[in-house]
C-alpha positions as CSV (number, residue, x, y, z in Angstrom):
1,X,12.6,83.4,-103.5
2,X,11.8,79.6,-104.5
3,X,13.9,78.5,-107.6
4,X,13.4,75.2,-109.7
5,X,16.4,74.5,-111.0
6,X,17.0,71.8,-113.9
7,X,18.6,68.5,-113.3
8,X,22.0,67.2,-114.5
9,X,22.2,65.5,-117.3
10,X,24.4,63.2,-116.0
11,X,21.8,61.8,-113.4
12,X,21.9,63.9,-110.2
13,X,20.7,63.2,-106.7
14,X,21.2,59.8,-105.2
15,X,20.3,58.0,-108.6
16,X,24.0,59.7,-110.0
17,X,25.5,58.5,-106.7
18,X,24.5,55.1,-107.0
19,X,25.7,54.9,-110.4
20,X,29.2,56.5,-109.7
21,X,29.2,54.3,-107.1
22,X,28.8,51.1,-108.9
23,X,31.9,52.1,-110.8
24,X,33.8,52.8,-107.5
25,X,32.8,48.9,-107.0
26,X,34.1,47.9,-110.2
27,X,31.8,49.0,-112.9
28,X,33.7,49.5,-116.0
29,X,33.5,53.2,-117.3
30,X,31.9,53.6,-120.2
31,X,33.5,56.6,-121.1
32,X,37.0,55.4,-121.2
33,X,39.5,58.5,-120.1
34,X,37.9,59.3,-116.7
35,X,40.1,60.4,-114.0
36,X,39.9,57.5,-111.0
37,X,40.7,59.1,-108.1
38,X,38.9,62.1,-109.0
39,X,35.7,59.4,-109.9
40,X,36.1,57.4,-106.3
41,X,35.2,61.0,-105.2
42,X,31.8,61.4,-107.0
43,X,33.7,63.5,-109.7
44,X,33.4,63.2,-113.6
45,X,36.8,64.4,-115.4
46,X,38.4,63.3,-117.7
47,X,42.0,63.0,-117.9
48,X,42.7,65.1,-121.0
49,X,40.7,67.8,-118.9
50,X,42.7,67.4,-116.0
51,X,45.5,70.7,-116.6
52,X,42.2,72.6,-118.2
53,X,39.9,71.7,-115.1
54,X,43.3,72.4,-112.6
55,X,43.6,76.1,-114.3
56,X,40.0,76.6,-114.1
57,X,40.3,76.0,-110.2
58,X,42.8,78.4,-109.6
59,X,40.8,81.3,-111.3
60,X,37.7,80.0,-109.4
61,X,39.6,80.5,-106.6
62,X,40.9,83.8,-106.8
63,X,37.4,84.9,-107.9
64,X,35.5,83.4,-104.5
65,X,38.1,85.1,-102.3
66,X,37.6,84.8,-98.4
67,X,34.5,82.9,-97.4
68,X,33.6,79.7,-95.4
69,X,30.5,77.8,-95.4
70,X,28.5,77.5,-92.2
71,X,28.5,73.6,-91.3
72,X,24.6,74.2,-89.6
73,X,23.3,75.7,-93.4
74,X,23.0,72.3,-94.6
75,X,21.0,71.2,-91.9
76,X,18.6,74.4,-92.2
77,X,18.0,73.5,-95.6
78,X,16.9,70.1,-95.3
79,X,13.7,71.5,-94.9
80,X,13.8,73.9,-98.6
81,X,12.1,72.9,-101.0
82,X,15.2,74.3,-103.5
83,X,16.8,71.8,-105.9
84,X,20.2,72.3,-107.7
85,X,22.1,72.0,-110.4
86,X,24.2,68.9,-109.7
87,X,28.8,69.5,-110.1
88,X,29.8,65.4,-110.3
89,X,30.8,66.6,-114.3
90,X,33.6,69.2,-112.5
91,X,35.2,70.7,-116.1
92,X,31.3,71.7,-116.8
93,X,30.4,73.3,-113.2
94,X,33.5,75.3,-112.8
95,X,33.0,76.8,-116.5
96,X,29.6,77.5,-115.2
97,X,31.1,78.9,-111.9
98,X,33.4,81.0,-113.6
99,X,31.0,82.5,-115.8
100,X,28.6,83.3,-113.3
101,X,30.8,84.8,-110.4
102,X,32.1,88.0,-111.5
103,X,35.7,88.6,-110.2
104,X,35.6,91.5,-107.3
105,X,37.5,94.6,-107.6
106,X,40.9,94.7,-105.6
107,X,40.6,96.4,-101.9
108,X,42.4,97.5,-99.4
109,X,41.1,95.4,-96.8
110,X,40.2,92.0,-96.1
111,X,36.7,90.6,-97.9
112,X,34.7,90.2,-95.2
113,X,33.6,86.4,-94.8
114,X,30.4,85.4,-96.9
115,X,27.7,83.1,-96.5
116,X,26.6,79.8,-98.9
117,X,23.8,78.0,-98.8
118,X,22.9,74.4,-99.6
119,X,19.3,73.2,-100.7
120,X,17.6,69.7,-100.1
121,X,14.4,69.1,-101.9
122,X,12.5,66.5,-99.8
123,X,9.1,67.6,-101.6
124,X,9.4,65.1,-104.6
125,X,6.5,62.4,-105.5
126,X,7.7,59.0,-103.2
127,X,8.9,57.5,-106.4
128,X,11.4,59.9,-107.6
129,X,12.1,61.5,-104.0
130,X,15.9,60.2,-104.3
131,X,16.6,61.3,-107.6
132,X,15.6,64.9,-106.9
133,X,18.2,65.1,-104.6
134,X,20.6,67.6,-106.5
135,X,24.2,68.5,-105.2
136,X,24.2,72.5,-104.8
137,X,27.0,74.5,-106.3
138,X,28.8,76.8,-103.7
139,X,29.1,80.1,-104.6
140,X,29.6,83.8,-102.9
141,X,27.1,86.4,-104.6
142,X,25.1,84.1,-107.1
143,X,24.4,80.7,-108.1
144,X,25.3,78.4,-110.8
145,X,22.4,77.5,-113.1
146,X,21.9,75.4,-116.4
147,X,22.3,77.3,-119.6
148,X,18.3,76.6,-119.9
149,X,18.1,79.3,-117.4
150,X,20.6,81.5,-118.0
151,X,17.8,84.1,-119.2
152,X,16.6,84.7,-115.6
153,X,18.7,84.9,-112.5
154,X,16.8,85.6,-109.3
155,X,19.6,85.3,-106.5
156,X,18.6,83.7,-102.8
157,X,19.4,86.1,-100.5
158,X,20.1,85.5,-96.9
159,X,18.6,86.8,-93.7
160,X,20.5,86.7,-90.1
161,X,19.6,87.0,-87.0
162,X,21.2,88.0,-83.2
163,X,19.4,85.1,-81.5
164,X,18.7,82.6,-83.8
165,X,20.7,80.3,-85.9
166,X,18.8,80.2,-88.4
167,X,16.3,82.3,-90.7
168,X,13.2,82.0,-93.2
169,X,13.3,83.5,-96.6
170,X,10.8,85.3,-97.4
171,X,7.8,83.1,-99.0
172,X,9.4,79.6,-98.8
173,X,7.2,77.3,-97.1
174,X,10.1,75.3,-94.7
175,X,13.1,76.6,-96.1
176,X,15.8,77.9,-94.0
177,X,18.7,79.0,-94.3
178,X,21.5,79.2,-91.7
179,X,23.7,82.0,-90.0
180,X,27.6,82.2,-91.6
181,X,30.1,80.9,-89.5
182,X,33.7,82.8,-89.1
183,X,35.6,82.5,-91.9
184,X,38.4,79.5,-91.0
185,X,41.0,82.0,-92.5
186,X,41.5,85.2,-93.9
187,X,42.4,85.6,-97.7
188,X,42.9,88.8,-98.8
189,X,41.2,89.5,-102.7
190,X,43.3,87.8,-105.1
191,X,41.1,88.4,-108.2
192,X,44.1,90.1,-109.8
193,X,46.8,88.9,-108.3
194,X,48.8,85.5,-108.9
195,X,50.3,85.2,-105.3
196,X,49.2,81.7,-103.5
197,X,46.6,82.2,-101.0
198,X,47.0,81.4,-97.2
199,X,43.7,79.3,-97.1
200,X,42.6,77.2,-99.8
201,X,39.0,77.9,-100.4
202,X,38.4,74.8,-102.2
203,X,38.8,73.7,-98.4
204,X,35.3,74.9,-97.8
205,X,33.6,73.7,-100.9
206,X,34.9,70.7,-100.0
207,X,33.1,70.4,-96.5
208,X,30.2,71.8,-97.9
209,X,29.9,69.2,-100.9
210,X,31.0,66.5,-97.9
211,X,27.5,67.8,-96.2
212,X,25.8,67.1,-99.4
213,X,27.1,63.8,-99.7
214,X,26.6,63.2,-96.1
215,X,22.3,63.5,-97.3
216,X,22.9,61.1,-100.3
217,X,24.6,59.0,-98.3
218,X,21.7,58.5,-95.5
219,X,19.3,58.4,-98.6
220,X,21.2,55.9,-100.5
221,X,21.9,53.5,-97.2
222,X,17.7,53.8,-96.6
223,X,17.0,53.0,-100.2
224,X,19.7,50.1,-100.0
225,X,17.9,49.2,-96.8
226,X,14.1,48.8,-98.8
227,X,16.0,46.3,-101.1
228,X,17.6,44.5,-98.6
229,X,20.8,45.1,-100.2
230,X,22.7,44.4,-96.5
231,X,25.7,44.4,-97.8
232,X,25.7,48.1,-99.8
233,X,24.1,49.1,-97.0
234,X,27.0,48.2,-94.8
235,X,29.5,49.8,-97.0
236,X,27.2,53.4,-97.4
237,X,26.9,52.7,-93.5
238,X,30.4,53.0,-92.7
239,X,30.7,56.5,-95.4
240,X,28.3,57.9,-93.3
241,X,30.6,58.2,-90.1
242,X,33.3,59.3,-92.4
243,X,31.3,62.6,-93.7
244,X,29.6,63.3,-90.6
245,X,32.6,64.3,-88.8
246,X,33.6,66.5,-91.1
247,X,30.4,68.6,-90.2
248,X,29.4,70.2,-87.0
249,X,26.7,71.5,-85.2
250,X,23.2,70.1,-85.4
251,X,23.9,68.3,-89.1
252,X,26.6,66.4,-87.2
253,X,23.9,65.3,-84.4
254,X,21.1,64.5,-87.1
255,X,23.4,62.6,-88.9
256,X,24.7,60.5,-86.3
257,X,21.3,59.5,-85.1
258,X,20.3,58.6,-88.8
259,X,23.0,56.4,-89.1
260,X,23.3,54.6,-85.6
261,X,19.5,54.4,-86.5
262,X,19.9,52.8,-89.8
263,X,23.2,50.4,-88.4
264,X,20.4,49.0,-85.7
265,X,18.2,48.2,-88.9
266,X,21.1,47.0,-91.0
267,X,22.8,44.7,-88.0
268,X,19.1,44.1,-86.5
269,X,20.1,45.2,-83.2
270,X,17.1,45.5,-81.3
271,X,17.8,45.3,-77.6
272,X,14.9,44.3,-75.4
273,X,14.2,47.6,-72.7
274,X,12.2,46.8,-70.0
275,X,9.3,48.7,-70.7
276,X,9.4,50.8,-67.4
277,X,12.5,51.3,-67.4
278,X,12.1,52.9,-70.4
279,X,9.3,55.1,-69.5
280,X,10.9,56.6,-66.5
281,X,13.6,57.4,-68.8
282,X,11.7,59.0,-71.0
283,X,9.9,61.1,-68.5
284,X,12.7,62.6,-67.5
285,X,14.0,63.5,-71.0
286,X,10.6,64.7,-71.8
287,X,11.1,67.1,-68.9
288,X,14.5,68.2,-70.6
289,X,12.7,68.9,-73.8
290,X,9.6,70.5,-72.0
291,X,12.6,73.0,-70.7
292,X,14.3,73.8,-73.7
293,X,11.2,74.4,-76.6
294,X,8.0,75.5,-76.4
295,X,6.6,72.9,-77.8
296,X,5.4,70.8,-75.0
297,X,4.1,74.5,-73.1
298,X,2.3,75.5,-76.4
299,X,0.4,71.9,-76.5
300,X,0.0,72.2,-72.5
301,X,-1.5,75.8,-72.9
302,X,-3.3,75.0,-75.9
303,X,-5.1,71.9,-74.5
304,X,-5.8,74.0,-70.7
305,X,-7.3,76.4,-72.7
306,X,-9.5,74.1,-74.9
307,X,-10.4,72.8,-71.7
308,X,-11.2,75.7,-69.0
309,X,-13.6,76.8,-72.1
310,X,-15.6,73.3,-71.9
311,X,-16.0,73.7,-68.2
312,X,-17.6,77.2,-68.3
313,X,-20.7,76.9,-66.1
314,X,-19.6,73.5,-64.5
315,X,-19.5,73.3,-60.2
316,X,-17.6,69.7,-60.7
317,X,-15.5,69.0,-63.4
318,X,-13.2,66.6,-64.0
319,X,-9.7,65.4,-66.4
320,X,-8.7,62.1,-67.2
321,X,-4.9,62.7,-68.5
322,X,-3.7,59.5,-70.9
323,X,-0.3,60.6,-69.8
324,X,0.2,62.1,-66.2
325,X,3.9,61.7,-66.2
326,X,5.1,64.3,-63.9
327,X,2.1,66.3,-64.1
328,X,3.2,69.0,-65.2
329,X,0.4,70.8,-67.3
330,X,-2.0,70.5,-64.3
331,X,-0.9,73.7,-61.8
332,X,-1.5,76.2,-64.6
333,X,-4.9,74.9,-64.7
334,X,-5.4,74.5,-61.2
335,X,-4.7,78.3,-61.0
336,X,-7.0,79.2,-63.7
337,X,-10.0,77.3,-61.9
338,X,-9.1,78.8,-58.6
339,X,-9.1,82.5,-60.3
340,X,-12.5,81.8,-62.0
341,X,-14.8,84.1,-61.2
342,X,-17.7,82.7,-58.3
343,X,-15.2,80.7,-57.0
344,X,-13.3,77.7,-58.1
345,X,-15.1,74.1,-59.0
346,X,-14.3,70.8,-57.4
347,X,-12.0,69.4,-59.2
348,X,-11.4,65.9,-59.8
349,X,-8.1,64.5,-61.6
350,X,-7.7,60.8,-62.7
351,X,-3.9,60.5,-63.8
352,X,-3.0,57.6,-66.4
353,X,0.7,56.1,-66.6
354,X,2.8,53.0,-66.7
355,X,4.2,50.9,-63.7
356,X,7.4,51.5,-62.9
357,X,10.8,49.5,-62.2
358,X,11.1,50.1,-59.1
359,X,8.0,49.2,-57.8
360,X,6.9,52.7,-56.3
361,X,3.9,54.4,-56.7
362,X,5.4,57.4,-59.2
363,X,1.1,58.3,-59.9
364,X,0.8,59.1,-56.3
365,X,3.6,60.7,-55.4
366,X,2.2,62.9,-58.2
367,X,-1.1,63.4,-57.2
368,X,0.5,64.3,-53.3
369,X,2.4,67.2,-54.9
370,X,-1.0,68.5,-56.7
371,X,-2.6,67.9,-53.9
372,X,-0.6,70.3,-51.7
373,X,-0.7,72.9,-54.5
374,X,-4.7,72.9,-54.2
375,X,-4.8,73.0,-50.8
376,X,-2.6,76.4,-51.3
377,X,-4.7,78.1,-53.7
378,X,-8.4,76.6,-51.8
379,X,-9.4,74.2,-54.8
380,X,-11.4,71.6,-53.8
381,X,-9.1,68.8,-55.6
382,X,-9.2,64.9,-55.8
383,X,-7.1,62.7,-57.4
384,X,-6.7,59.3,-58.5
385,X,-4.4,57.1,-60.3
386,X,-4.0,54.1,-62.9
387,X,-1.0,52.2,-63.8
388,X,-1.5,50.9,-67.2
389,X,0.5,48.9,-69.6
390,X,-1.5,50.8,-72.6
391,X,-5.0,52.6,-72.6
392,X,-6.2,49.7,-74.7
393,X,-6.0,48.1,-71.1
394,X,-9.0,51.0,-69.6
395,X,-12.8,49.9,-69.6
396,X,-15.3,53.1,-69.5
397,X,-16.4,52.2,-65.7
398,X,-12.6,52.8,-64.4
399,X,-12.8,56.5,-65.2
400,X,-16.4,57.4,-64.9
401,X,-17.9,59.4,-62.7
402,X,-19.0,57.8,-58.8
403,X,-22.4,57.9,-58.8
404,X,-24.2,60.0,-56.0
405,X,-25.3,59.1,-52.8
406,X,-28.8,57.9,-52.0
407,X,-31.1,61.3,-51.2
408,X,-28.5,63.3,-53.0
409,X,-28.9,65.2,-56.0
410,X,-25.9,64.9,-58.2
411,X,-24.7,67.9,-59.4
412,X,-23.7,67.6,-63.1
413,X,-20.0,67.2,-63.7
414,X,-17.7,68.1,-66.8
415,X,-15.7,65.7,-68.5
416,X,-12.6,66.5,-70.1
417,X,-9.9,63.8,-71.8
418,X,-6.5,65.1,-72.1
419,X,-3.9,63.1,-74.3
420,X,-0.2,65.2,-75.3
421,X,1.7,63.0,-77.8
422,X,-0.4,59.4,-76.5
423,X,-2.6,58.3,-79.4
424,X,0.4,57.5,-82.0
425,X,2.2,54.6,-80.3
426,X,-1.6,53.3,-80.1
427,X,-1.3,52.6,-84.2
428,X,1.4,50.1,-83.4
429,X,-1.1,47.3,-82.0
430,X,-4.4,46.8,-84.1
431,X,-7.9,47.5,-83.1
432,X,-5.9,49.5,-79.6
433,X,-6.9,52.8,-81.3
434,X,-10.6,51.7,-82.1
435,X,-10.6,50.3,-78.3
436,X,-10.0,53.4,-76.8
437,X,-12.2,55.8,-79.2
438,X,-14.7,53.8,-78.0
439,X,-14.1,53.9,-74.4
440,X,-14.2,57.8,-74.9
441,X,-17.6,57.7,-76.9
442,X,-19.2,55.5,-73.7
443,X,-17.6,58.0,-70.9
444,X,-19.1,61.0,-73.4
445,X,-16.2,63.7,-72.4
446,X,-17.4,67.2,-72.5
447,X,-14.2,67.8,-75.0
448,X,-11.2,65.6,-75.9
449,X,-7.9,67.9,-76.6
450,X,-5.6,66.1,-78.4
451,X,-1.9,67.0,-79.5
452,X,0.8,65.4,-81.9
453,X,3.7,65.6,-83.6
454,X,2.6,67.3,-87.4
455,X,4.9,64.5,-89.7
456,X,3.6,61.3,-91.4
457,X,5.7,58.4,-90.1
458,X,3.6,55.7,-90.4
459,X,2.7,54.2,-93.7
460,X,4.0,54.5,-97.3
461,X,8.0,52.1,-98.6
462,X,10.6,52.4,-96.0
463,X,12.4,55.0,-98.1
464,X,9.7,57.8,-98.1
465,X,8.8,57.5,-94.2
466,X,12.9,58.2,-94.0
467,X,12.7,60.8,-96.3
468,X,9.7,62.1,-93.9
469,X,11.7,61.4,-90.8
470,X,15.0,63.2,-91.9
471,X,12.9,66.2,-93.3
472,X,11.0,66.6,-89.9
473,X,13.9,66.0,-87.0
474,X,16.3,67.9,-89.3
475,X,13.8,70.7,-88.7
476,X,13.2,70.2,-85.2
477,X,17.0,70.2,-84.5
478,X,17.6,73.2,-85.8
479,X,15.2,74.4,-83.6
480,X,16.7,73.5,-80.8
481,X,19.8,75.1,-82.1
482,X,18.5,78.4,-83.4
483,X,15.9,78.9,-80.4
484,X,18.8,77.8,-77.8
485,X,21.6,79.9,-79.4
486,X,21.0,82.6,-76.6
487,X,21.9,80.3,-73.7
488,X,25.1,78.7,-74.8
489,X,26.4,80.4,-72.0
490,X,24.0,78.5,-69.4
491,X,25.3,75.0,-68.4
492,X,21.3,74.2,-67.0
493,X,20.2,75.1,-70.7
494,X,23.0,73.6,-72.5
495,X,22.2,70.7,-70.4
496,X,18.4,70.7,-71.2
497,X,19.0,71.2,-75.2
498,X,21.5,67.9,-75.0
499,X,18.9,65.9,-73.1
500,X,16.4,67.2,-75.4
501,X,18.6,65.9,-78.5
502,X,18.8,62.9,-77.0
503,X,15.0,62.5,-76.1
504,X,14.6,63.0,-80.2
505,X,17.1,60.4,-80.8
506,X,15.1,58.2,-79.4
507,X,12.7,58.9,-81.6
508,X,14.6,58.6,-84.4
509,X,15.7,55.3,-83.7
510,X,12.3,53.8,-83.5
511,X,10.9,55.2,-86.3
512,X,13.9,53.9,-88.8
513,X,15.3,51.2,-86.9
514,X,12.2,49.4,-85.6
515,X,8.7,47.7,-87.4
516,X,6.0,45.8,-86.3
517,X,4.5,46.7,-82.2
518,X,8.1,47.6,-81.5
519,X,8.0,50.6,-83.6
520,X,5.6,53.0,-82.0
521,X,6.4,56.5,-83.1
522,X,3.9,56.2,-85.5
523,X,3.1,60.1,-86.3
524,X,0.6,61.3,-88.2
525,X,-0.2,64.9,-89.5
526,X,-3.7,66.4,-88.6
527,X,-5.2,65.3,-91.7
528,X,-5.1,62.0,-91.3
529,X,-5.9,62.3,-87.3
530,X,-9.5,64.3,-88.7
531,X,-10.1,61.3,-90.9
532,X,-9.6,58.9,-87.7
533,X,-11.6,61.1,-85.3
534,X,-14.5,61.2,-87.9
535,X,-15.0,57.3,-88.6
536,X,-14.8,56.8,-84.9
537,X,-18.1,59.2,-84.7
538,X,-15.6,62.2,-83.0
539,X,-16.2,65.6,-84.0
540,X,-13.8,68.5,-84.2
541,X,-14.6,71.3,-81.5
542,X,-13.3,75.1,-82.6
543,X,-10.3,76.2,-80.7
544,X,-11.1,79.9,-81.2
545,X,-9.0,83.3,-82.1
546,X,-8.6,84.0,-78.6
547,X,-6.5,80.1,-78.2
548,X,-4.6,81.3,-81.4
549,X,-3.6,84.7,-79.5
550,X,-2.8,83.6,-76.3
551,X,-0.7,80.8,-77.8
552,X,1.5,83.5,-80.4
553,X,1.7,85.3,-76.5
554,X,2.9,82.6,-74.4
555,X,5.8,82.2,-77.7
556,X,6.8,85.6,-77.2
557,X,7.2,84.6,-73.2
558,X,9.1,81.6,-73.8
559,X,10.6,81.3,-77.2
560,X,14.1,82.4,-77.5
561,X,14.2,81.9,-81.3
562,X,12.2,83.9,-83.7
563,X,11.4,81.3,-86.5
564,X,8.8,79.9,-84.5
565,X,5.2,80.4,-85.3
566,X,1.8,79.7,-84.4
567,X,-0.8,79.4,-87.5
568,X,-4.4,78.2,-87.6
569,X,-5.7,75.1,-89.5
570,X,-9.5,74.4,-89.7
571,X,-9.8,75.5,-86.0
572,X,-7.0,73.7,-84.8
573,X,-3.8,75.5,-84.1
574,X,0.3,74.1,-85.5
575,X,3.4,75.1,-84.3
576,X,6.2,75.0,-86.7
577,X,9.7,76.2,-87.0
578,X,10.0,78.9,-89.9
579,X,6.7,78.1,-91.4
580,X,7.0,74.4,-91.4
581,X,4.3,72.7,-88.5
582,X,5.7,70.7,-86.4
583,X,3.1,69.8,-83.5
584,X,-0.8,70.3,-83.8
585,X,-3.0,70.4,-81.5
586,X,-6.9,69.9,-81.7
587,X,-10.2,69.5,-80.0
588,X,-12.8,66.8,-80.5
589,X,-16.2,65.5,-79.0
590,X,-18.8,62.8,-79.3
591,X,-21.2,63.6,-82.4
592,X,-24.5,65.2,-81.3
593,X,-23.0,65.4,-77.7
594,X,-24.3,69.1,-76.3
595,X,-22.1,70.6,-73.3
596,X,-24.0,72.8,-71.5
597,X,-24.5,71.9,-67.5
598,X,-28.2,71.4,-68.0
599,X,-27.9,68.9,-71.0
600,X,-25.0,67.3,-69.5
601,X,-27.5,66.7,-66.1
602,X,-30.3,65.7,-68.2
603,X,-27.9,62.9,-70.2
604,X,-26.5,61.7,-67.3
């Protein structure tokens, strides 16, 4: 269950950070008696209140018992859409505590340890999207709420499972919430006892409201950022590392790549990487990450699939890839064709991809393994290759078809485009999108499958594209945590999930650190792509129920998590991470195009 709950009064989220933090500067406090070191810590007491407040702790205590809070639920619920009631005014939230939490019955036995949540809303409107960032209260069976809604108490509830770190709640779009961790240490019930506990528990409220802080902190250095306020920024900066190690587990890692992110912005550190350098580098993370999730064999499957159904019918067909890389998507299909029934087609594969340091011919050496894999399964196969600095760079005659020879009827040959994850770093350089749409429109593919990432980093105030950002890669982290958490054990896989970490990292970077062409992880969500595709005179080709089924298959092959999904949108397919899309993948062709053999011979 979704629960709205009411702000503070006192200005919660990152606007009552930024205040509290102007008095930590030197602000003079308007109230007069309020405790400063409790205050440097984001607290509100006053110093009359302090032996009331102090008492009120202890029975808080005793009431909690023996919990500990899980360091990765923060990061699973940086995608809820949850907001709560904000502590800073301490004597008011532990009264509030205290009247909610009902003091257990002495046992016999140990209280097993219990789970907490913590809720980020990163849903708000752009303009208020940092004040509506609430610090959650931490409690054991229920929450705390303002008095306002003290007439209705719907408790979250959580849900844990054996192979995955994390879990959906039932009917939350995106939220998750994460697995307990072990209890540090054991407390037996002290509700009615006065004997000092072995483990503090205010120990654990502590790292969870550091974890809280740890968000504000990021949001508050981005929004510092917008206004060029270098300096604050330098100071929240430096916090950042401070409350980040106090977490661990994916929040730690997201975190850390926020704020080495946000230091490159703030210091403008901007190294200059040669560009193929940097591809070959990437490649090979890409690889990691292709071995880790399913996200890369979902948009491969989904985009063979789109394809083998365009060439139904076809003797010759061939694929021009925007991004060979290492080629992997192209044996799966390869087999397909060779299974099809009459026999396999000729295949012809032009491969797209960037020079390289070293000099060597990375496309070929490609096209040589591919090559040896037809010959092994008797597909007629040819290959060629282009080294490109962008696909701005292609003209439509480079990747059109040969033209028969003299006394020789052509046969009619199928035209697919492929492009996983190529179009967005396009957006970087104006008119390089328009250039290449229309190089599709004059080569008049039979179907263009397109795939990318399902988040909107590309236009709207500095602040809200972070917001975006930190929303989306806290998601796919915990991912990568929850659907790798059966293969700890495996050094390949643990090796695979920290080169995939890293190959996000990357993106992280560029998307907060850069602007201008050097910021090319410009994502967009499907929408906007539709609205592209259908100026540029591109129109959206079905996917089909039987794409959709295969696809929730080859997750149940390969998916060791369970929060991932597969849903349908307007005949395009998303897959997301606990109900919140995080790839999409659709189909598109040239406007009153046809794609049957004989139109396709009578065009062409």
């Amino acid at each position: 269950m979704k629960r709205e709950y009411m702000e503070s009064p006192i200005g919660g989220g990152i606007a009552g950070y930024s205040m509290e933090r102007g008095k930590m500067m030197g602000m003079e406090d308007a109230d007069g008696g309020v405790d400063e070191l409790l205050a440097a810590l984001g607290y509100k007491v006053r110093s009359t209140d302090m032996a009331d407040v102090a008492q009120k702790l202890e029975q808080l205590e005793m009431a909690m018992g023996s919990s500990a809070a899980p360091d990765d639920a923060l990061l699973s619920h940086l995608a809820s859409d949850t907001v709560h009631y904000n502590p800073s005014d301490l004597s008011s939230w532990v009264e509030s505590m205290l009247s909610e939490v009902t003091p257990p019955p002495p046992l016999p036995v140990a209280v097993p340890p219990a789970m907490s949540s913590v809720s980020i809303d990163f849903s708000a409107e752009p303009d208020h999207a940092l004040r509506q960032l609430n610090y959650g209260g931490n409690n054991v069976a229920r929450r705390s709420e303002p008095p306002a809604e003290s007439g209705s108490r719907n408790r979250k509830r959580m849900r844990t499972s054996p192979s995955s770190s994390s879990s959906s709640t039932g009917g939350v779009g995106g939220g998750l919430i994460g697995q307990a961790a072990p209890a540090i240490g054991s407390m037996p019930d002290s509700s009615c006892s006065t004997e000092p506990a072995s483990v503090v528990p205010l120990v654990m409220a502590d790292t969870q409201e550091a974890g809280i802080r740890l968000v504000h902190a990021l949001m508050a250095c981005a929004e510092a950022v917008q206004q060029e306020n270098f300096q604050a920024a330098d100071a929240i900066v430096k916090q950042i590392s401070l409350l980040s190690s106090s977490q661990g587990g994916a929040m730690r890692k997201v975190a850390d790549y926020f704020a080495e992110a946000l230091a490159r912005r703030i210091y403008r550190l901007h190294p200059q990487q040669d560009c193929s350098l940097d591809s070959a580098f990437s490649d090979i993370l890409q690889m990691h990450f292709y071995e880790s999730c399913p996200y890369l064999k979902f948009a491969h499957f989904t985009a063979n699939q789109a394809i083998l159904e365009a060439f139904a019918g076809f003797r010759r067909v061939h694929v021009i890839d925007f991004g060979m890389k290492q080629g992997l998507q192209w044996p799966a299909l390869m087999q397909a064709l060779a299974l099809r029934p009459g026999g396999p087609p000729s295949f012809r594969l032009t491969g797209i991809g960037p020079p390289q340091l070293d000099k060597t011919d990375a496309l070929q050496q490609v096209g040589w393994k591919l090559a040896q894999l037809a010959e092994t399964i008797h597909v007629d196969f040819e290959y060629r290759g282009f080294v490109a600095n962008s696909l701005a760079d292609l003209e439509p005659y480079m990747l059109e078809s040969p033209a028969p020879a003299d006394g020789e009827e052509g046969e009619p040959e199928a035209v697919a485009i492929n492009s996983i994850f190529e179009l967005h770093p396009l957006l970087s350089r104006p008119g390089a999108l328009e250039k290449v749409v229309s190089t599709i429109r004059a080569i008049r593919p039979n179907i263009v499958a397109v795939v990318e990432q399902e988040a909107n980093h590309n236009a709207g105030p500095f602040v809200e594209r972070f917001t975006e950002a930190l929303h989306y890669y806290s998601t796919m982290f915990d991912s990568l945590e929850g659907g790798g958490a059966a293969g700890i054990g495996d050094g390949e896989q643990l090796q695979d999930q920290v080169m995939s970490e890293v190959y996000l990292g990357r993106q992280i970077c560029n998307v907060v650190a850069c602007e201008g062409a050097e910021r090319t992880e410009r994502h967009e969500t499907l929408t906007q792509w539709r609205r592209r595709m259908a100026g540029a005179g591109l129109q959206p080709v079905h996917l089909g129920s039987n794409a959709f089924k295969q696809a929730s298959m080859l997750l149940s092959l390969f998916a060791v998590g369970d929060g991932y999904g597969v849903e349908e949108n307007e005949g395009c397919l998303t897959l997301g991470w606990h109900n919140r899309p995080l790839i999409a993948a659709s189909a598109w062709k040239v406007a009153g195009t046809t794609s049957s053999p004989a139109s396709v011979a009578a065009g062409r």
